[in-house]
Structures are given as structure tokens and as C-alpha cells.
C-alpha positions as CSV (number, residue, x, y, z in Angstrom):
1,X,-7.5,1.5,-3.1
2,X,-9.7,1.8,0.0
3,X,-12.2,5.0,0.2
4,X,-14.0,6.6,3.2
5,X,-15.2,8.9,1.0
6,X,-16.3,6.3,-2.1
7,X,-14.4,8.0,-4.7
8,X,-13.1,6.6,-6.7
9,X,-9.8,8.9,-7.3
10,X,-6.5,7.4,-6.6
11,X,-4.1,8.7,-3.7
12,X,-1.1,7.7,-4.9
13,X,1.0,10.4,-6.4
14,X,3.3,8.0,-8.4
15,X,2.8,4.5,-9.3
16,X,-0.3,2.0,-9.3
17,X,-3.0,1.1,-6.5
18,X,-3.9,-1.6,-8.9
19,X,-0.7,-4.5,-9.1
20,X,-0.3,-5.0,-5.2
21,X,-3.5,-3.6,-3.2
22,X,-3.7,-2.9,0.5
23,X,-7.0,-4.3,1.0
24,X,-7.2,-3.5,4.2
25,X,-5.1,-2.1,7.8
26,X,-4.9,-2.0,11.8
27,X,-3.2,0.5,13.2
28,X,-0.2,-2.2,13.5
29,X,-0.7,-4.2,10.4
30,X,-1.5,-3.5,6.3
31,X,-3.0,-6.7,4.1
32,X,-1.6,-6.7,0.8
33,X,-3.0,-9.0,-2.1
34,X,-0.9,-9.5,-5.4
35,X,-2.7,-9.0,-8.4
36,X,-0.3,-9.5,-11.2
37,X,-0.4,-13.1,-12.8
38,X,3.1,-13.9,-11.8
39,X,4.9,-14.3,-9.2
40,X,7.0,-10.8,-7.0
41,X,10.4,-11.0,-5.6
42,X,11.5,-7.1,-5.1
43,X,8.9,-4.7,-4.9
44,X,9.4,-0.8,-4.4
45,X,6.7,0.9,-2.8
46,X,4.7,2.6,0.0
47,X,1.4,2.5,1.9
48,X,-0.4,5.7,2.0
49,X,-3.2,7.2,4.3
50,X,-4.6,10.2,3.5
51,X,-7.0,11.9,6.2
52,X,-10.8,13.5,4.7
53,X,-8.9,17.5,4.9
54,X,-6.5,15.9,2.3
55,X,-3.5,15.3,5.3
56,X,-1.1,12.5,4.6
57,X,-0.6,10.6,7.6
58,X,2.8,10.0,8.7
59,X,3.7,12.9,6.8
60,X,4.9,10.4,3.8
61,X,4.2,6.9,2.4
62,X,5.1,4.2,4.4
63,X,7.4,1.7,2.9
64,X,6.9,-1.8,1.9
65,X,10.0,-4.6,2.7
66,X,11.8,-4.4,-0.5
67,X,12.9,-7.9,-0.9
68,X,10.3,-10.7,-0.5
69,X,8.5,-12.5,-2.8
70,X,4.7,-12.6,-3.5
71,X,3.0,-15.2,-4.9
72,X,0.1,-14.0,-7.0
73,X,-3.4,-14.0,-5.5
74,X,-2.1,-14.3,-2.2
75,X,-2.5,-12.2,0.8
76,X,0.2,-11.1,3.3
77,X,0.8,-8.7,6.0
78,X,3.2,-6.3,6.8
79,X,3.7,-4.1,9.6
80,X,3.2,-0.7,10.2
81,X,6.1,0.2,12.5
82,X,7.7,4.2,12.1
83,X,7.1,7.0,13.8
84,X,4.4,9.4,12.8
85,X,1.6,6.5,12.2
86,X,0.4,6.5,15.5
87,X,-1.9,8.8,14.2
88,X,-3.8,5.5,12.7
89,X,-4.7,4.4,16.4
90,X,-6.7,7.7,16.8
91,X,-8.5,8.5,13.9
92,X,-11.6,7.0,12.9
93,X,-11.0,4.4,10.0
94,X,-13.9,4.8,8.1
95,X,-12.7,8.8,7.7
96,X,-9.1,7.8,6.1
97,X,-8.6,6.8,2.2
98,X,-5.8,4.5,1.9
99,X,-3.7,2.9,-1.2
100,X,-0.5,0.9,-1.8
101,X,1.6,3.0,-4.1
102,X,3.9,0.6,-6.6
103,X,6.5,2.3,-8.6
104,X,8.5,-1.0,-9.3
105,X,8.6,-4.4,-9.1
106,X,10.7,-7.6,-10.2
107,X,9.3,-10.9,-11.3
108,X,10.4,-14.1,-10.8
109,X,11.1,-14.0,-14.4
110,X,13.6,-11.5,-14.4
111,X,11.0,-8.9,-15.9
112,X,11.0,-5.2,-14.5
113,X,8.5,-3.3,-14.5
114,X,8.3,0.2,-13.7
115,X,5.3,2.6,-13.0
């Protein structure tokens, strides 16, 4: 999880911050990294980005394209693209905590795993 603020208190509501980690954004684009030791190929969850007076920006999590697969240590993007984000091209960066919020995921294995 990213922190303006340097706490270290996670964001996300449900899930994990800790098995697929936005490690960083643009206002058009989130960097993901896979930590889990094996490989990802369906993956439910959402970006969030939380301003310092606690407001969720974009009023909700922003989901992550379902069905690709991750190789594990890797980094990839995805884009930030619906309505109500725009917010992240005004704000100042440093002032907004961000985390990618896993709630499921399916290896390449076959193994589910729900948080």
C-alpha cells in the first residue's frame, strides 16, 4: 500500500494490499507487481485512493481486468479509465493513500483463493 501520510494502516475495506500491490499511479495508469510465488490468471479486485479528509476518490474502488494472467514478480500496468478519477489529475499525489484491494484470485494451478 502507498501512504502520504506514512501510516502504516491499510485502506482497503475487504481483501489484501499484500498479494498484488499497486506500487505506484498517473492519473492515467496504476503499476501492479505480483507477489504471490505462482503464477495469476483471474484476479478480482480494485484500486483504491483515498484523499487525507478520509474521501474515496471516484467515489468507489476502481476495478482491475478480471481475466489476465500475472506472472509472479512482474510488473504491469493497467489503466485508469472511468468516470469520477479525474479527480487524480488535480490533487497533489503526495496528499492521497492508495492500495490494490484483492478479494480473489485463481492460480495457474487451479487453486482459489479468497480474501
Amino acid at each position: 500500500m502507498g501512504s502520504a501520510s506514512g501510516q502504516e494502516g491499510d485502506i482497503c475495506q475487504e481483501g489484501t494490499s499484500e498479494l498484488v500491490e499497486m506500487i505506484d499511479w498517473t492519473s492515467g495508469t496504476m503499476i501492479l507487481v505480483n507477489h504471490s510465488p505462482k503464477p495469476i490468471v483471474m484476479i478480482e479486485a480494485e484500486a483504491m485512493f483515498v484523499d487525507p479528509l478520509g474521501t474515496v476518490i471516484g467515489d468507489r474502488g476502481h476495478p482491475i481486468v478480471r481475466d489476465m494472467t500475472l506472472k509472479p514478480g512482474l510488473k504491469f500496468t493497467q489503466d485508469i479509465y472511468l468516470p469520477g478519477f479525474e479527480r487524480l489529475d488535480q490533487v497533489d499525489r503526495d496528499l492521497v493513500d492508495f492500495a490494490l484491494c484483492t478479494t480473489g484470485v485463481v492460480y495457474a494451478d487451479g487453486t482459489v483463493e479468497k480474501f
